[in-house]
C-alpha positions in Angstrom: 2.2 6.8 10.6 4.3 4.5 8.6 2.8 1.0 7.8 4.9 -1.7 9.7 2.8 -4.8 8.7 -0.4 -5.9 7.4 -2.8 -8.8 6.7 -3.8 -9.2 3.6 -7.4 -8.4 4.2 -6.1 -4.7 4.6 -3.8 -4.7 2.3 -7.3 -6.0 0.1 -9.2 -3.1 2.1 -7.1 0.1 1.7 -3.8 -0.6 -0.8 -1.0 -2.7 -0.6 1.8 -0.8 1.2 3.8 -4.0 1.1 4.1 -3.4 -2.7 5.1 0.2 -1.9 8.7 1.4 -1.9 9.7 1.9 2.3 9.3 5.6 2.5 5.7 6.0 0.9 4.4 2.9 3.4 3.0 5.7 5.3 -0.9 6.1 6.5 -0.8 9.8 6.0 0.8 10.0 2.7 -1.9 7.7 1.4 -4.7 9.3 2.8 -3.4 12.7 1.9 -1.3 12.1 -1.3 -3.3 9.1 -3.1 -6.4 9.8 -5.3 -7.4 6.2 -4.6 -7.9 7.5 -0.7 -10.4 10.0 -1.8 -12.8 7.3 -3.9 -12.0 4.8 -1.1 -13.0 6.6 2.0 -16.9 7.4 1.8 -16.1 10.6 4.1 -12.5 11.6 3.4 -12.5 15.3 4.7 -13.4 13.8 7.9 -10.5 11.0 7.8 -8.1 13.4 6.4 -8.9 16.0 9.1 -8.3 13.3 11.6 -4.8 12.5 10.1 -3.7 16.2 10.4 -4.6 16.2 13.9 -2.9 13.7 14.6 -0.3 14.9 12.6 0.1 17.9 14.2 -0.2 15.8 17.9 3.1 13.8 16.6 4.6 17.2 15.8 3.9 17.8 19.3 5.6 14.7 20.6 8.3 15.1 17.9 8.9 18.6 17.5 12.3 18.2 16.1 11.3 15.1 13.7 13.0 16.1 10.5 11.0 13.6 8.2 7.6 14.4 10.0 8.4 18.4 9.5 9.3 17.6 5.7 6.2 15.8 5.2 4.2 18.6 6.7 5.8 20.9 4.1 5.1 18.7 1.4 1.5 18.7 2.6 1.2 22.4 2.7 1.9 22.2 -1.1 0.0 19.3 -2.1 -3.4 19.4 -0.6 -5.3 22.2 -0.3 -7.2 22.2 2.6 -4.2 21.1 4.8 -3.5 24.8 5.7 -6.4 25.4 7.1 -6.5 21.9 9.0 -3.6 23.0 10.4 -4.2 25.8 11.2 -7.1 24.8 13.3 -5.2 23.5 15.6 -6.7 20.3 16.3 -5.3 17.1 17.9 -6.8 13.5 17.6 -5.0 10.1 18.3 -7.2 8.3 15.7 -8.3 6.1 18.6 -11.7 4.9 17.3 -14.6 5.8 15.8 -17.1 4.9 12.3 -15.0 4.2 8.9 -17.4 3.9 5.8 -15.3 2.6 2.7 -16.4 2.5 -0.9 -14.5 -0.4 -1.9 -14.2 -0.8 -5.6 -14.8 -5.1 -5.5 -17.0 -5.1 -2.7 -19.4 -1.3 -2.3 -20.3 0.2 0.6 -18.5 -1.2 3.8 -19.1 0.8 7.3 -16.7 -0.4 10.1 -15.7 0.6 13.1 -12.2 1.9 13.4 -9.9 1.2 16.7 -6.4 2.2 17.3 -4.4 0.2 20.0 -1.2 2.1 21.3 1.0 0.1 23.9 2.4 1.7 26.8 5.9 0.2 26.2 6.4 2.1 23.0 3.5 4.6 23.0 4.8 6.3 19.0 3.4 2.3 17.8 -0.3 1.6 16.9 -2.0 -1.1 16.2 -5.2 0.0 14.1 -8.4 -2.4 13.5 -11.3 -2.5 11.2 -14.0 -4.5 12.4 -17.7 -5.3 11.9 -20.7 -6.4 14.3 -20.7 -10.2 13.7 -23.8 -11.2 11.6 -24.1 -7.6 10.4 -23.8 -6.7 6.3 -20.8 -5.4 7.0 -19.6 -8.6 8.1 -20.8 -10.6 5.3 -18.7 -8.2 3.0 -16.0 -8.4 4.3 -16.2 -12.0 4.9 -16.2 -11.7 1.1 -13.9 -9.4 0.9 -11.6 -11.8 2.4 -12.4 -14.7 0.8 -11.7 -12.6 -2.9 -8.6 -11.5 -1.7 -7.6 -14.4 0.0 -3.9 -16.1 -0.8 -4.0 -18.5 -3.4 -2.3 -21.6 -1.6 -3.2 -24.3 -3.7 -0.3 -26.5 -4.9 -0.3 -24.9 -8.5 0.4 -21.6 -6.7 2.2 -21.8 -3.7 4.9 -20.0 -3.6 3.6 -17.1 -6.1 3.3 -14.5 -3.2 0.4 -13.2 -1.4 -0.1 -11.2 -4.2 -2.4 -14.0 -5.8 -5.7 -13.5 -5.1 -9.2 -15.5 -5.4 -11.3 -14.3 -8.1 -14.5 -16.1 -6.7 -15.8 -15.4 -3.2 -16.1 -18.1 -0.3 -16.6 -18.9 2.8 -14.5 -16.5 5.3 -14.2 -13.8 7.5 -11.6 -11.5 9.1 -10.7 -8.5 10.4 -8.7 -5.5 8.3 -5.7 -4.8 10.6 -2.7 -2.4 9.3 -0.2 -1.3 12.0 1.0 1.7 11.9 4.1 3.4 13.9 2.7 7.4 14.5 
């Protein structure tokens, strides 16, 4: 599950992995590891659940993957309920499904969730957020993305897509991380 790439509308969503260092750009790690991930996601047993299934799917696919069994490990020590996620014995692909966020700029955000694998390398995803145009949802995170949009005004260019708008306008988008599983 590392983090490949992102727009900045999910680095703006979920964190920045681009500011991370390479090893801890990984979906599981955050989700698991990061108390922002349990204040962000409105229904994080259920998300981490689903990232220990599929976890335990790429340990499958992977059995001898020495950094995926090493970050199992770590997980046994560091978050509680993982042994008895595990032990469940559950697989998921994260395909799709509901994703309510409680974003600290924006509130409440409900999306819908999709994962896109590609059958020419089936271990990369491509992972989408997404709201029904003309919805609430999509009005926040229009302003969502117009907050965190890239400064590119001639003052500012070439600052970094770290720079961000501090007053909303007109925008929309879609959150999309990509993550290799």
């Amino acid at each position: 599950m590392d983090v490949l790439a992102s727009n900045h509308l999910a680095r703006s969503l979920i964190t920045d992995f681009d500011a991370m260092a390479a090893r801890e750009r990984n979906f599981a790690r955050f989700v698991l590891f990061a108390p922002a991930a349990k204040e962000l996601y409105g229904n994080w047993p259920s998300i981490a659940q689903i990232i220990v299934a599929n976890l335990r799917l790429s340990s499958g696919r992977h059995p001898d993957d020495a950094r995926l069994n090493e970050f199992i490990g770590e997980a046994c020590v560091k978050v509680p309920e993982f042994n008895g996620w595990w032990a469940s014995h559950r697989l998921d692909d994260c395909s799709d499904g509901a994703q309510l966020f409680h974003h600290a700029v924006v509130g409440d955000l409900p999306l819908h969730r999709e994962a896109l694998t590609f059958a020419t390398d089936p271990d990369q995803t491509l992972c989408l957020y997404t709201a029904e145009p003309g919805s609430p949802s999509a009005q926040t995170l229009a302003l969502l993305a117009s907050w965190s949009a890239p400064d590119a005004s001639p003052d500012t260019r070439g600052r970094g897509s770290s720079e961000r708008h501090s007053a909303p306008g007109p925008a929309a988008g879609q959150a999309a991380p990509q993550q290799q599983q």
